[in-house]
C-alpha angles and dihedrals in degrees: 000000000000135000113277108269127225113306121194115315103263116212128175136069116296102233104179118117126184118239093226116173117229090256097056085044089064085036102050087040086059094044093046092055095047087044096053088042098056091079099134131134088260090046103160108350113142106075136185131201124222133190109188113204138177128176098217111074120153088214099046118010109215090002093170099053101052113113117251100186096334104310121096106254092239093056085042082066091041099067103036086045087058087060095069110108101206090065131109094178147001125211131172099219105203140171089197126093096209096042092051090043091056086045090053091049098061094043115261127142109245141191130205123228136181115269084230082083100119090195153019089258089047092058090048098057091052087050101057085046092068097038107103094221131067129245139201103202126015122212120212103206119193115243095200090053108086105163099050113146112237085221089068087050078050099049100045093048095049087049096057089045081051096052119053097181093064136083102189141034140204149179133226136183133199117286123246106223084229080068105054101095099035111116084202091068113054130210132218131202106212134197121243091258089064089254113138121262097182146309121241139188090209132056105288123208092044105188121207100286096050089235125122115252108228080204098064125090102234120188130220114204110239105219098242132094144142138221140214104250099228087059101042082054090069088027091109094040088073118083130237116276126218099247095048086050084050102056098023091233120130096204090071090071097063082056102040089052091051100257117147118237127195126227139203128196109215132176099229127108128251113248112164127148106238098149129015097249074072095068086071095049096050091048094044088053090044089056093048094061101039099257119149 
């Protein structure tokens, strides 16, 4: 797992502000200072895991509960979540009775959220706020996504620890060109110092003949990330922004409201469960590769 490489040279302003209310302003300013002072040699060490899951989706009703071989998917992400070694604990944070009660059977800790959490980031936040103990980074780890590979949990955490400046990371993967122009699997334009541009639905860059060039490095966003604590904490104070509202992607609105957002480049494939013509794909590639 290595550092994202140089993507395309980027020119141009940057003209996107964030729509920040007078209250998150105050908020966002205190999270910032206590952010740039904790700058010790344990900066950021104690870290939580956090699956959100919630049973209503429009693309996938009860997603975390299909079978994939015989396991339930959230419990799929359970147990190769568990083999990340960055991690101090793992939690499912749910607003849903029968996914908590299968969480519960296989053994995993869960908490239980209000079903008014708009995101996966939303639900996280309402989640650390119930654990007893305190935590120093929070991982949002995908519940549709059962093969994910610990070493990406990993990656993502040690990033955030590495880069001070910044309040989020993120992982992304090289993009299929079968992919390119699948709204399900979003896209991100990274600097040259690994730091976020911007995420995308559609291809980004898009080049003058609104083709895709077979030649360019494009890069598919991975769904996990983690967060610095003290930000996730006034995540939720800060209103919607139009381009997050746009692509329907919460990550935009970090961005959108100037915070800074880390990225890693990793090898692995994307295999996340969007839509249920995917269960076949992921057990047929378990089988594949001898996974039970």
């Amino acid at each position: 797992m290595s550092p994202t490489s140089t993507t395309s040279s980027t020119t141009g302003s940057w003209l996107v502000q964030g729509l920040l209310s007078g209250a998150a302003i105050v908020a966002a300013a205190g999270a910032y200072a206590v952010i740039s002072t904790r700058r010790t040699a344990k900066y950021r060490s104690r870290v939580v895991g956090i699956i959100p899951a919630r049973f209503a989706s429009s693309r996938f009703q009860g997603k975390p509960l299909i079978p994939i071989l015989g396991k339930p998917m959230i419990q799929r992400t359970w147990e190769r979540a568990k083999l990340a070694t960055t991690l101090d604990k793992l939690v499912v944070a749910t607003d849903d009775e029968r996914i908590a009660e299968i969480c519960l059977g296989f053994g995993a800790d869960v908490i239980m959220t209000s079903e008014s959490c708009q995101n996966g980031t939303e639900r996280c936040n309402e989640a650390i706020q119930k654990l007893r103990k305190k935590f120093d980074i929070v991982v949002n780890i995908q519940g549709d996504e059962p093969l994910i590979e610990p070493e990406i949990i990993d990656g993502v955490v040690k990033a955030l620890q590495a880069a001070p400046d910044a309040v989020f990371s993120t992982a992304v993967t090289s993009l299929k060109p079968e992919d390119a122009s699948d709204p399900n699997r979003v896209k991100c334009v990274v600097d040259t110092h690994g730091y976020a541009i911007y995420f995308s639905r559609g291809l980004i860059p898009c080049n003058k003949s609104g083709k895709a060039n077979p030649h360019f490095p494009y890069l598919l966003h991975l769904g996990i990330q983690s967060y610095d604590t003290q930000f996730l904490k006034i995540y939720p104070d800060l209103p919607p922004t139009t381009l997050q509202l746009e692509e329907d992607l919460e990550q935009l609105k970090v961005l959108e409201n100037g915070y800074k957002m880390k990225v890693i480049k990793v090898d692995h494939d994307a295999h996340g469960v969007d839509i249920p013509e995917d269960v076949k794909k992921i057990e047929l590639l378990m089988r594949e590769r001898n996974l039970s």
